[in-house]
C-alpha positions in Angstrom: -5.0 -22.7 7.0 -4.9 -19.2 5.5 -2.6 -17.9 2.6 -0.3 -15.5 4.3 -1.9 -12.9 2.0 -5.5 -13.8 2.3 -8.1 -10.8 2.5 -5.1 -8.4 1.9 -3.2 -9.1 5.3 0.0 -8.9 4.0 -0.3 -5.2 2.7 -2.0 -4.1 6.1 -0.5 -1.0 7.4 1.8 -0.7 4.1 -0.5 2.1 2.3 -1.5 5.5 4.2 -4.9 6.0 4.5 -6.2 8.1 1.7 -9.7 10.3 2.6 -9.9 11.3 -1.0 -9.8 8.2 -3.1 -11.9 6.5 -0.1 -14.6 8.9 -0.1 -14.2 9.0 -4.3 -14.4 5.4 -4.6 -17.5 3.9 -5.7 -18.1 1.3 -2.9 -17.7 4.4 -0.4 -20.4 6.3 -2.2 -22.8 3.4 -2.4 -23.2 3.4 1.4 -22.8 7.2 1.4 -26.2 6.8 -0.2 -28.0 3.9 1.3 -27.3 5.8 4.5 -29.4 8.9 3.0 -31.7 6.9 1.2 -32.1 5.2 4.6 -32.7 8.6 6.5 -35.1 9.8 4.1 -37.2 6.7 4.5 -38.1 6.7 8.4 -37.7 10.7 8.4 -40.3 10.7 5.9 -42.6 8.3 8.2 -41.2 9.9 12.0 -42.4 13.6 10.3 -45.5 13.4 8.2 -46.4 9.5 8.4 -48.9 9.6 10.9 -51.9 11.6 11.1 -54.3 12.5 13.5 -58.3 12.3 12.4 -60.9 13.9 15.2 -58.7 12.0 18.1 -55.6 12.0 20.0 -54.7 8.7 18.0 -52.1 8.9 15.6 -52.9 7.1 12.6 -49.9 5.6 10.3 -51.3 7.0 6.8 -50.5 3.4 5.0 -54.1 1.8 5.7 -53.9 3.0 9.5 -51.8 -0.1 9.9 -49.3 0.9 12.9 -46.8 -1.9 11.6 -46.4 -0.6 8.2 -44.9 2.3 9.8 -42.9 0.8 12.6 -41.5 -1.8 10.0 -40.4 1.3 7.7 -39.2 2.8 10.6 -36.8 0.0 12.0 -35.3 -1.1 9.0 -34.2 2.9 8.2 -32.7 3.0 11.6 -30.6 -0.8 11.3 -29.5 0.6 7.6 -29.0 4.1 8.9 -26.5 2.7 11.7 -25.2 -0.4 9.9 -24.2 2.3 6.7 -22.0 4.6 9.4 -20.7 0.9 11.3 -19.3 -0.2 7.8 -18.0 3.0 6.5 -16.0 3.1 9.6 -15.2 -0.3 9.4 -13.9 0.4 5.9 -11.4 3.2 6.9 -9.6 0.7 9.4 -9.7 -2.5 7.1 -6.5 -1.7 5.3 -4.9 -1.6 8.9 -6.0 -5.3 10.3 -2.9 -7.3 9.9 -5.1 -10.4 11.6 -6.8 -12.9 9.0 -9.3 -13.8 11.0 -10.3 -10.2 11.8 -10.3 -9.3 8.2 -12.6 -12.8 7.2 -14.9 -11.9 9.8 -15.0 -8.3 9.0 -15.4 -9.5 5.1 -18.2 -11.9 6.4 -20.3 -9.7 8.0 -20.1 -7.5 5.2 -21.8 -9.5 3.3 -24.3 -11.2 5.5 -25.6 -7.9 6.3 -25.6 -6.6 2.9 -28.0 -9.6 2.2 -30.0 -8.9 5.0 -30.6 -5.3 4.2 -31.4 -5.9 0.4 -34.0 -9.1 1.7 -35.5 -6.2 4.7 -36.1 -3.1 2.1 -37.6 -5.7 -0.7 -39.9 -7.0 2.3 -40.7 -3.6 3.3 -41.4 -2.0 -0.5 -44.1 -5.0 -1.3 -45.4 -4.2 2.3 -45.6 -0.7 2.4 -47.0 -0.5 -1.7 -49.3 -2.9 -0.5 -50.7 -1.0 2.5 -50.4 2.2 0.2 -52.4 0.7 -2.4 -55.1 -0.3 0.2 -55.5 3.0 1.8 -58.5 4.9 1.1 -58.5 8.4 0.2 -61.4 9.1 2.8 -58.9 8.2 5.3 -56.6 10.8 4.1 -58.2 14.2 4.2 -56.4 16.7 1.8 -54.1 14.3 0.6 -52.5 14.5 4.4 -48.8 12.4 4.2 -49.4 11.1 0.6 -46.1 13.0 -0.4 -44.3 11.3 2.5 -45.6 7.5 1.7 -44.8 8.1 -1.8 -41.2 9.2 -0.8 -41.2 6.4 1.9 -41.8 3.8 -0.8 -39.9 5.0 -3.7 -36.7 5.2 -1.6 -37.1 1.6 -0.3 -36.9 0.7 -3.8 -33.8 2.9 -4.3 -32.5 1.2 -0.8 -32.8 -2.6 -2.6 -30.8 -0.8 -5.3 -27.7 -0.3 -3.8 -27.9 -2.9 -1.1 -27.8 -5.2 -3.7 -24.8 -3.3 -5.4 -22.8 -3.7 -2.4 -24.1 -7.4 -1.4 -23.2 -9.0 -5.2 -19.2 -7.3 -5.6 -18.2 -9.1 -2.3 -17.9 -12.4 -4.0 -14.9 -12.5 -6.2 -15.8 -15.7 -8.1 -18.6 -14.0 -10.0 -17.4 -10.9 -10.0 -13.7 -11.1 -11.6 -13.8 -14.7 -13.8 -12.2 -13.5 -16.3 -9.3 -12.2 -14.3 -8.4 -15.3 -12.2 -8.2 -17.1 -15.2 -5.4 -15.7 -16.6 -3.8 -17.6 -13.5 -3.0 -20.8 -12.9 -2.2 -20.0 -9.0 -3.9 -18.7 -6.2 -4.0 -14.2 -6.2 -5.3 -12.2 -4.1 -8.7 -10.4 -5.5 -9.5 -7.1 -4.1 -12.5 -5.5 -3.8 -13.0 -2.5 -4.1 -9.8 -1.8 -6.1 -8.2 0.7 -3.0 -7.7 -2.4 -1.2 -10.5 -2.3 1.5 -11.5 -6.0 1.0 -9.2 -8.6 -0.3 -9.8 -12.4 -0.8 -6.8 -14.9 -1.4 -8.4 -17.6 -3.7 -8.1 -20.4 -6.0 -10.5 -20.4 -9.3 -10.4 -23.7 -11.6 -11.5 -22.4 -14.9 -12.0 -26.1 -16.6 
């Protein structure tokens, strides 16, 4: 059985909803930026990742391998939409007085926060890879090389703060130190405006 206070439940509906500090705080800019590092990675590929040698064919220009592209592609779209899903899902979290709605909601925070930091690691080592193995006779006048560059820097900057995001969602590791100075259960909040909230119980022997 839940605390009556777990994930913040008790202070739902209790504080207005603030656009300023939300779009200040740091959690709020973090997915502010995946979502543009996110469109910059399969705008980068939709716009000047495919070229077109003598034929009709587009080629993807990372080792003319049409799953490179597709891959780079699909993942920016999933983080693209998931970013705009959670940031919406952030403004209402303060107003879910249900426990379960708010573990869930907590839950699948974090499961897709793992997700997205395991996709963009898969797709950097894929798409460097593929990079690396493209010859420069298949490029002619450098056609793209801007764009794959771009395309696989920013997957590395996606991993970046994915994994930001992913790692503050579990209080244990994250505030030791403060759950210490109590021998009884408190509510931990993450980020610090209250948009995620765990009730827990930390033995520090």
């Amino acid at each position: 059985m839940e605390p009556a206070g777990a994930y913040g439940a008790g202070k739902a509906g209790s504080v207005a909803f603030d656009p300023v500090a939300f779009f200040t705080h740091p959690r709020t800019l973090l997915r502010l930026t995946s979502w543009v590092f996110s469109i910059v990675v399969f705008s980068c590929i939709v716009n000047e990742g495919y070229i077109n040698i003598g034929s009709e064919r587009l080629l993807c220009v990372f080792n003319n391998n049409a799953d490179a592209c597709n891959y780079g592609v699909t993942v920016g779209v999933a983080c693209f939409l998931g970013s705009i899903f959670f940031l919406i899902l952030d403004v209402y979290f303060p107003s879910m007085s249900s426990i379960r709605d708010r573990r869930r909601a907590v839950l699948l925070d974090l499961v897709f926060s793992g997700v997205a930091c395991f996709l963009w690691f898969v797709g950097f080592c894929f798409l460097a890879n593929q990079w690396q193995a493209t010859s420069p006779d298949e490029l002619p006048l450098a056609q793209g090389s801007d764009a794959a560059r771009a395309t696989i820097a920013f997957c590395f900057f996606s991993i970046l703060t994915w994994v930001c995001m992913f790692t503050p969602v579990c209080p244990c590791a994250c505030v030791h130190r403060l759950i210490c100075v109590y021998s009884k259960p408190i509510s931990v909040c993450w980020p610090s405006t209250d948009l995620k909230c765990f009730s827990v119980k930390y033995s520090c022997h």
